[in-house]
MIFIVO-440289 format. One record per residue (C-alpha): x, y, z; residue in one letter. Coordinates in nm, 3 decimals. Example, Ala and Ser with C-alpha at 12.3 -4.5 7.8 and 13.67 -1.06 7.14 Angstrom:
BEGIN
@X:1.230&Y:-0.450&Z:0.780&type:a
@X:1.367&Y:-0.106&Z:0.714&type:s
END
This chain:
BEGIN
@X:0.306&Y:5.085&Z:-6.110&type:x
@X:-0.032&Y:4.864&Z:-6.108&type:x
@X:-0.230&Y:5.170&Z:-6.243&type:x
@X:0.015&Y:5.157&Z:-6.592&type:x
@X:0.001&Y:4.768&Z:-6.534&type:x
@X:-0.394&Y:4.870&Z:-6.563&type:x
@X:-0.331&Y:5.115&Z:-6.835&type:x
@X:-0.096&Y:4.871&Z:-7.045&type:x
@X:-0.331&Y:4.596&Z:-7.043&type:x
@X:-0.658&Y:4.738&Z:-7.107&type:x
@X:-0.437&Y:4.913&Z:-7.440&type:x
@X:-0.286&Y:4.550&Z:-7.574&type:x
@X:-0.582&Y:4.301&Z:-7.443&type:x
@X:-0.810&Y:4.222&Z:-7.790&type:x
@X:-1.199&Y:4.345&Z:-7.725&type:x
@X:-1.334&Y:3.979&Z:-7.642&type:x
@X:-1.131&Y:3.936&Z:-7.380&type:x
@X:-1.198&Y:4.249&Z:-7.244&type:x
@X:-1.570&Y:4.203&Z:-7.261&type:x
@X:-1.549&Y:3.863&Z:-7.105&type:x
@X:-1.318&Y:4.073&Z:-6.806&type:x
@X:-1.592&Y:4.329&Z:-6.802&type:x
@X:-1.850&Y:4.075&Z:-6.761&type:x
@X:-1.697&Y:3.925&Z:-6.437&type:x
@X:-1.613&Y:4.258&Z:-6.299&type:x
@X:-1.976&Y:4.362&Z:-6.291&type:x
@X:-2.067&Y:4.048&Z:-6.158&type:x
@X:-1.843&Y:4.080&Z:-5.899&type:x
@X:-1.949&Y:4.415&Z:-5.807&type:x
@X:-2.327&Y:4.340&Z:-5.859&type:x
@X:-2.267&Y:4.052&Z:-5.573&type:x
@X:-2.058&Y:4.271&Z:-5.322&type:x
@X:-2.350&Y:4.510&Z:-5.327&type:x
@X:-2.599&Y:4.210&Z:-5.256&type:x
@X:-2.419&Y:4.115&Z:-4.985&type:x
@X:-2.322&Y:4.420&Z:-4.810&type:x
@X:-2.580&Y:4.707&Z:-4.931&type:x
@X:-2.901&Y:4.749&Z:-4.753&type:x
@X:-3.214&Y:4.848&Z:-5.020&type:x
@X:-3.384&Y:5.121&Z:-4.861&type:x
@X:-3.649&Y:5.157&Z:-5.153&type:x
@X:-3.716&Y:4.973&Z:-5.437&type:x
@X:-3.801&Y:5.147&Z:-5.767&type:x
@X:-4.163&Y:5.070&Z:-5.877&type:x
@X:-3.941&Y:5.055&Z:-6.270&type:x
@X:-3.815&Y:4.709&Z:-6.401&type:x
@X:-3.514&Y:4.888&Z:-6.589&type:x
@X:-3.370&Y:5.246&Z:-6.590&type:x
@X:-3.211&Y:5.275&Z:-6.932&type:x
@X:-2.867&Y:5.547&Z:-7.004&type:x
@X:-2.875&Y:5.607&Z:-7.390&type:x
@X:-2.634&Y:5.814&Z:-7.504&type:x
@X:-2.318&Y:5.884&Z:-7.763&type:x
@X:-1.959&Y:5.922&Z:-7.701&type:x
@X:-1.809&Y:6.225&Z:-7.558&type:x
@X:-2.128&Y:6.327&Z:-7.343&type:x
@X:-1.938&Y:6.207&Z:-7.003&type:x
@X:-2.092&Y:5.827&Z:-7.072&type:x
@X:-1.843&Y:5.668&Z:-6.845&type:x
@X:-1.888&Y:5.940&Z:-6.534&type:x
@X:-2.303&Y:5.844&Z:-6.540&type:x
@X:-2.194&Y:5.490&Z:-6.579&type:x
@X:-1.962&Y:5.560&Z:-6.259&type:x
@X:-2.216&Y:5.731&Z:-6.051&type:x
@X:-2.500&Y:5.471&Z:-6.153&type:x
@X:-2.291&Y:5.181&Z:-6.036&type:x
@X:-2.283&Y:5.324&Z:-5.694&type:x
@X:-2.346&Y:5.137&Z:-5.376&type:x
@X:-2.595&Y:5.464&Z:-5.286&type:x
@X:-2.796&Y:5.454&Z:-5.615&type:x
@X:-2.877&Y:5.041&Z:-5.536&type:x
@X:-2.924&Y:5.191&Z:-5.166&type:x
@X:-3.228&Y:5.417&Z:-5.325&type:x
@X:-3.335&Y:5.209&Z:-5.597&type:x
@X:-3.237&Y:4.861&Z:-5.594&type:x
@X:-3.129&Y:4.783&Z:-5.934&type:x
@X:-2.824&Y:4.646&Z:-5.967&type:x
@X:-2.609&Y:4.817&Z:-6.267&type:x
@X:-2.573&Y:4.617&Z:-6.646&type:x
@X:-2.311&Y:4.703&Z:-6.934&type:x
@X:-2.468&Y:4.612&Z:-7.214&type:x
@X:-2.150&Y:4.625&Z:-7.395&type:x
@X:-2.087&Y:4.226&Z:-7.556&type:x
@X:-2.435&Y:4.254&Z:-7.733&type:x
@X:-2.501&Y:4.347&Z:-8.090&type:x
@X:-2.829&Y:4.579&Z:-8.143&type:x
@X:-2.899&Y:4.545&Z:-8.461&type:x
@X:-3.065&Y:4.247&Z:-8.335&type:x
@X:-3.231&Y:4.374&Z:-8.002&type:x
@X:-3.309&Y:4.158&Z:-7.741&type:x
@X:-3.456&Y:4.201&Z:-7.358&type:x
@X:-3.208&Y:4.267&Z:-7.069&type:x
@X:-3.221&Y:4.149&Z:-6.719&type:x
@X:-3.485&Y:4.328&Z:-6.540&type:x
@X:-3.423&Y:4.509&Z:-6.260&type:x
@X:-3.097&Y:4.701&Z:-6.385&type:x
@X:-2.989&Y:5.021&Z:-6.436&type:x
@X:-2.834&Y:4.954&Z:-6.792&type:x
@X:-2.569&Y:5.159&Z:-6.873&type:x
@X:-2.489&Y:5.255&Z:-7.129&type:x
@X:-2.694&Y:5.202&Z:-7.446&type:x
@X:-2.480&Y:5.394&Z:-7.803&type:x
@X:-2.818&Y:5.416&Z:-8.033&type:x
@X:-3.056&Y:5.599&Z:-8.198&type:x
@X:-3.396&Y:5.697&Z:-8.084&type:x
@X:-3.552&Y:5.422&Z:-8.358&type:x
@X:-3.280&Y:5.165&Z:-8.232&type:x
@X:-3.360&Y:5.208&Z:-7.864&type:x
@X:-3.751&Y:5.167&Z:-7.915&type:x
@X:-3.730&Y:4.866&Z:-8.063&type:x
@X:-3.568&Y:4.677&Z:-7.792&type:x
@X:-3.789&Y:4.530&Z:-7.606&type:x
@X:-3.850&Y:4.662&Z:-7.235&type:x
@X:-4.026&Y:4.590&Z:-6.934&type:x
@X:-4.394&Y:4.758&Z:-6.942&type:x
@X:-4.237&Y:5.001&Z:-6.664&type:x
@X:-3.915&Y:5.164&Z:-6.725&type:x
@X:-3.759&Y:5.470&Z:-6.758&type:x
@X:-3.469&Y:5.571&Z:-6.978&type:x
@X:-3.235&Y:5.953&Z:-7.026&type:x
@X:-3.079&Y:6.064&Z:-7.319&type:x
@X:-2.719&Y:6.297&Z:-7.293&type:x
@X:-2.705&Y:6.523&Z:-7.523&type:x
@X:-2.426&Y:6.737&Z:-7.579&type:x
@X:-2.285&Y:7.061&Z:-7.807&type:x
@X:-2.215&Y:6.852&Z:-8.156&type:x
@X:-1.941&Y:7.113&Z:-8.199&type:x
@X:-1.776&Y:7.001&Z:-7.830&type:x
@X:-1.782&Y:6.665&Z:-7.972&type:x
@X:-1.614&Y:6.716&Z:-8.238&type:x
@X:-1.309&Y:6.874&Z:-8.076&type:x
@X:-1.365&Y:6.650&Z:-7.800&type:x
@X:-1.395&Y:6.313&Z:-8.011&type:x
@X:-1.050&Y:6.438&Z:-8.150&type:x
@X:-0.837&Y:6.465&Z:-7.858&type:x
@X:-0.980&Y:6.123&Z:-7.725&type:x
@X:-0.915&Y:5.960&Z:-8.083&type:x
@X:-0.616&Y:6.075&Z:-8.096&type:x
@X:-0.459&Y:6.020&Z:-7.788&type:x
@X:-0.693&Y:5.904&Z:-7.479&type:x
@X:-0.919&Y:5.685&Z:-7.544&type:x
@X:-0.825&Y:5.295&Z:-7.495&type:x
@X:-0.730&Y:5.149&Z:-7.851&type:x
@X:-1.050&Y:4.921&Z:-7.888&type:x
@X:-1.302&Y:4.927&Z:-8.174&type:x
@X:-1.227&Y:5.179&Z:-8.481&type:x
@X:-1.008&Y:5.419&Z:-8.276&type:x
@X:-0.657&Y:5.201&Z:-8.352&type:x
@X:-0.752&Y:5.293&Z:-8.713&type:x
@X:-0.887&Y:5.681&Z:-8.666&type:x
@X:-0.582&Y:5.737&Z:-8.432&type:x
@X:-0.324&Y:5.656&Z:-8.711&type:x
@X:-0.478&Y:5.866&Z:-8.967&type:x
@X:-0.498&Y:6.173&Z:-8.705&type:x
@X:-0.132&Y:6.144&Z:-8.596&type:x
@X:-0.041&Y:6.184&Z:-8.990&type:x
@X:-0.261&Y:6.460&Z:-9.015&type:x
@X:-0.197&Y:6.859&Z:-8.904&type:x
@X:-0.509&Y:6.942&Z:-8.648&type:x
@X:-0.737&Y:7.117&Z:-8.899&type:x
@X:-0.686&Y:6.837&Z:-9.104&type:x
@X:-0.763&Y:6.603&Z:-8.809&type:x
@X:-1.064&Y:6.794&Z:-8.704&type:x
@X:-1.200&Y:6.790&Z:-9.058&type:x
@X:-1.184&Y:6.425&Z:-9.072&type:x
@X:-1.328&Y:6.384&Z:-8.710&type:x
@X:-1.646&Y:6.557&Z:-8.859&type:x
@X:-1.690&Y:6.304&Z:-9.145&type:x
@X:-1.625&Y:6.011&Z:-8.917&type:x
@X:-1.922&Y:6.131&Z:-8.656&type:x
@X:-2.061&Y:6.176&Z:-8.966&type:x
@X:-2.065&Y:5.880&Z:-9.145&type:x
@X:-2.090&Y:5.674&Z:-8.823&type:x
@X:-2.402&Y:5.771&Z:-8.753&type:x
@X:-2.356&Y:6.053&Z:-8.458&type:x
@X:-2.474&Y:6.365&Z:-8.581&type:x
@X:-2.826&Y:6.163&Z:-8.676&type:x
@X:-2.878&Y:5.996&Z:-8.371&type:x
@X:-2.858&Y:6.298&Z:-8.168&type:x
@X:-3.109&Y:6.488&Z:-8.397&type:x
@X:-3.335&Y:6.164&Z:-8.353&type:x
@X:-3.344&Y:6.177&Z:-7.957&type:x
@X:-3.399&Y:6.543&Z:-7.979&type:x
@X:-3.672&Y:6.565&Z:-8.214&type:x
@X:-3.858&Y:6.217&Z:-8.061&type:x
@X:-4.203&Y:6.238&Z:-7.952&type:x
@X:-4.261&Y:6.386&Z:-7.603&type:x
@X:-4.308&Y:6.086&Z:-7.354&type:x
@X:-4.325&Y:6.086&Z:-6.952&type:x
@X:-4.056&Y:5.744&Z:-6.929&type:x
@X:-3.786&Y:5.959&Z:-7.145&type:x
@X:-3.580&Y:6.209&Z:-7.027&type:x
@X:-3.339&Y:6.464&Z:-7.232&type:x
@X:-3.057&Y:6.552&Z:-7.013&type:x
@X:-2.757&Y:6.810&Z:-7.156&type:x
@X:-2.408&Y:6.741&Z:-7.084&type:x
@X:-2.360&Y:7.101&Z:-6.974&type:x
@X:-2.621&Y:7.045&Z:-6.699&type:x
@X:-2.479&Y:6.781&Z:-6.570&type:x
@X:-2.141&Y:6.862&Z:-6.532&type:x
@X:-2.184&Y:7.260&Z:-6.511&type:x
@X:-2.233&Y:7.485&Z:-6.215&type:x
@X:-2.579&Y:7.329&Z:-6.124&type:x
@X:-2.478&Y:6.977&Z:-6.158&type:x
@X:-2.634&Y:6.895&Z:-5.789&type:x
@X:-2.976&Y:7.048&Z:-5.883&type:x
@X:-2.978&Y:6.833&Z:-6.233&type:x
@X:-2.852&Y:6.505&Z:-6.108&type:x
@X:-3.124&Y:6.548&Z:-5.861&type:x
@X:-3.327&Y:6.587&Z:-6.117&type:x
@X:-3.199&Y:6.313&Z:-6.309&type:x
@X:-3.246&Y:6.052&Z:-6.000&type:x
@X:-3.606&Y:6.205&Z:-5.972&type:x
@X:-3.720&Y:6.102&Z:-6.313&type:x
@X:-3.554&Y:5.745&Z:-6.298&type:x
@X:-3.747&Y:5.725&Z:-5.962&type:x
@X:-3.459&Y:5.668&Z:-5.721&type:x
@X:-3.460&Y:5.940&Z:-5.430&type:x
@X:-3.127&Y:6.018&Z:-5.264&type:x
@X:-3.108&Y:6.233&Z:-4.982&type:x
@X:-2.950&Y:6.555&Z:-5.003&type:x
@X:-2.670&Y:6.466&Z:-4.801&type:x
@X:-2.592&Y:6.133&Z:-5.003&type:x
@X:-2.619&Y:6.297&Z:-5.316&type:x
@X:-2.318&Y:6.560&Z:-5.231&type:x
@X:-2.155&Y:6.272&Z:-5.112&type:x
@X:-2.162&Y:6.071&Z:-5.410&type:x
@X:-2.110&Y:6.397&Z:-5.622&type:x
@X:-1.792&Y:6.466&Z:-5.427&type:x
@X:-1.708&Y:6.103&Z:-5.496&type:x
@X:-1.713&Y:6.133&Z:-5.922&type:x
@X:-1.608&Y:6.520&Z:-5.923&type:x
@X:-1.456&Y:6.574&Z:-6.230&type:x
@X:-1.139&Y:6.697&Z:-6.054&type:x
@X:-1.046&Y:6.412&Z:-5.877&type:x
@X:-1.091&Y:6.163&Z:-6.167&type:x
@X:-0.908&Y:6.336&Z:-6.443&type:x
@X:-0.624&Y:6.328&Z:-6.101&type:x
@X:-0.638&Y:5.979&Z:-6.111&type:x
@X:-0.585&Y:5.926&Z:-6.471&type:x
@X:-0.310&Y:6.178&Z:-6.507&type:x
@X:-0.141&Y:6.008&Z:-6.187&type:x
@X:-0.116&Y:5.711&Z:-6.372&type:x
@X:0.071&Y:5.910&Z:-6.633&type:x
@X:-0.144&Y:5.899&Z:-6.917&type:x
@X:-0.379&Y:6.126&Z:-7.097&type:x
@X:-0.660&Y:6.206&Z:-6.883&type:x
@X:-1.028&Y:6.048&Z:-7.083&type:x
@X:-1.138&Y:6.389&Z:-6.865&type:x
@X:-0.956&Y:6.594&Z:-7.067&type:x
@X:-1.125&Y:6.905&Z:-7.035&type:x
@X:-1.463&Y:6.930&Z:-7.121&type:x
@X:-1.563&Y:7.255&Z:-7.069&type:x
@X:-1.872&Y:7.392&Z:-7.271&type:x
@X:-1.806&Y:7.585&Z:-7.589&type:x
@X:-1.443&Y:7.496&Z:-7.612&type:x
@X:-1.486&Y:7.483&Z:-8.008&type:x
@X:-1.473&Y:7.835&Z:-8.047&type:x
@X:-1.069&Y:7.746&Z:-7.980&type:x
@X:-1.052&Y:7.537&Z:-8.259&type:x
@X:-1.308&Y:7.597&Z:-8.511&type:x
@X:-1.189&Y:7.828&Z:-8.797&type:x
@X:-1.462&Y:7.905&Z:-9.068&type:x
@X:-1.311&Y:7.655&Z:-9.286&type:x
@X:-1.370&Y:7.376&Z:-9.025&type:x
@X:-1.694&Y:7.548&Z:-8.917&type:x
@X:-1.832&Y:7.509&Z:-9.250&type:x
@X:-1.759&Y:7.162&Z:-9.314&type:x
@X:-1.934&Y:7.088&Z:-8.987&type:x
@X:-2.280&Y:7.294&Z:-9.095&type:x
@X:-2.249&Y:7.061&Z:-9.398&type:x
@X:-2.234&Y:6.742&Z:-9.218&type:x
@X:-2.468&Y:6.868&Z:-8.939&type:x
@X:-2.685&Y:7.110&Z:-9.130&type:x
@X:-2.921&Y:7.266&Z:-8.846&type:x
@X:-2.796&Y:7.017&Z:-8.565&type:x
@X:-2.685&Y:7.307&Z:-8.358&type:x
@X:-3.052&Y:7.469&Z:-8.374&type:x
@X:-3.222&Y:7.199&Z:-8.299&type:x
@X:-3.034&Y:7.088&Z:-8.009&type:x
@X:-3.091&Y:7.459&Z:-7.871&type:x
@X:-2.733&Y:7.542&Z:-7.887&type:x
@X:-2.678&Y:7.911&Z:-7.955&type:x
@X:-2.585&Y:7.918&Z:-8.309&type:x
@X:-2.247&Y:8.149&Z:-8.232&type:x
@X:-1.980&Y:8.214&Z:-8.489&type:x
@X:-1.644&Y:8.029&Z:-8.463&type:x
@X:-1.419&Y:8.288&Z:-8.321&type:x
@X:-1.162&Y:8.445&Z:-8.534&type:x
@X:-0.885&Y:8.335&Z:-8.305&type:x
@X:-0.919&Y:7.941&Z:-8.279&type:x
@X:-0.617&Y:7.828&Z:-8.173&type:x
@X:-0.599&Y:7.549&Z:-8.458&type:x
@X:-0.366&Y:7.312&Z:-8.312&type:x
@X:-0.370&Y:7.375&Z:-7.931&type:x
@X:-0.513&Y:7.145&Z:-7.650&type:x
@X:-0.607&Y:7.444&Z:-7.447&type:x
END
């Protein structure tokens, strides 16, 4: 009952208030881990930045970031950046891990950072966002932002229909761009490209190590597969489908477009995306001649 109490109010409660509730939520958190977490090493970085876009697992890194063992190992306390506007960028609190930052490359360099930081990009298959960006417009994701508007349009719509206008939206938002800017940025030792599909695949413990190695934070083996076992995908798409609702952790699995990309649909994507797919260092596969078009498999 309180988890749809949850559910219910984070749906009808308008975004100021819910930034304002997100605000004092962190703080709370921030001073419980003060109080009760020991810092066994300080990172020599003033701020560890998470830039990403939607659908690359944003709120699982936010998750494991906010940890009591990450501040354990690095001793910055986690930030949502969330109530500020970008377009006019402005420092952050130093000593944070700031999670999580929804710009370009361009966007992201001109904020102004501590002299020692380091930040990570997730990247993911555009095509996987498109079908995933769907299901979560359509029917996960909490009603805040644009989504009340792109969620009535898609429930009028038949799926191919949908998923066409999904790929103009990403487009026209800005997605599709800011994914090709992280990915063709200039080569530097405080920025890290991480893929979605590392991260959440079969190797996940060797590239989260890898991950806490280039922010400078080092976890133990044995604390790492703790706090793995802790986020596992499993157990949170359980908890939001106990609650009775649409899991945000739908599915996620790599290449799931070939389900629901005909060549119709796969041709209006190369249009918006032109080489995206390339460039990213996707393999450049066909849409299979059996998508599903219309099934949440």
């Amino acid at each position: 009952m309180m988890k749809r109490a949850v559910t219910f109010t984070k749906h009808h409660t308008p975004n100021s208030l819910r930034v304002v509730a997100r605000r004092v939520m962190c703080e709370t958190h921030n001073a419980r881990l003060r109080l009760s977490v020991p810092v066994e090493s300080q990172s020599e970085f003033g701020n560890i930045y998470h830039c990403t876009i939607r659908k690359t697992a944003s709120q699982w890194v936010k998750a494991v970031f906010n940890d009591p063992i990450v501040y354990r190992y690095s001793g910055l306390l986690p930030y949502d950046p969330r109530p500020y506007k970008w377009r006019y960028p402005h420092a952050l609190p130093p000593n944070r891990v700031v999670s999580s930052l929804f710009m370009s490359y361009n966007g992201f360099m001109r904020l102004p950072k501590p002299d020692s930081y380091r930040a990570f990009f997730v990247l993911r298959d555009p095509r996987d966002i498109v079908v995933s960006g769907y299901f979560s417009y359509r029917s996960s994701h909490t009603a805040m932002g644009d989504i009340p508007q792109v969620r009535r349009v898609l429930r009028e719509k038949p799926f191919k229909e949908g998923l066409l206008y999904v790929i103009d939206h990403l487009a026209n938002k800005g997605t599709f761009r800011s994914l090709r800017s992280w990915a063709t940025a200039p080569s530097t030792e405080a920025i890290g490209l991480f893929r979605y599909e590392d991260l959440t695949g079969e190797q996940q413990a060797d590239e989260v190590a890898r991950l806490m190695r280039h922010c400078g934070i080092p976890i133990p083996p044995s604390d790492l597969d703790a706090l793995l076992s802790r986020y596992s995908f499993s157990r949170m798409r359980r908890g939001v489908e106990t609650a009775g609702s649409v899991s945000h952790y739908r599915k996620g699995e790599s290449g799931d477009w070939r389900n629901h990309f005909d060549d119709d649909v796969y041709e209006a994507f190369v249009a918006a995306a032109g080489d995206l797919v390339e460039v990213l260092g996707y393999p450049p596969h066909e849409p299979s001649p059996r998508a599903r078009l219309g099934q949440d498999s």
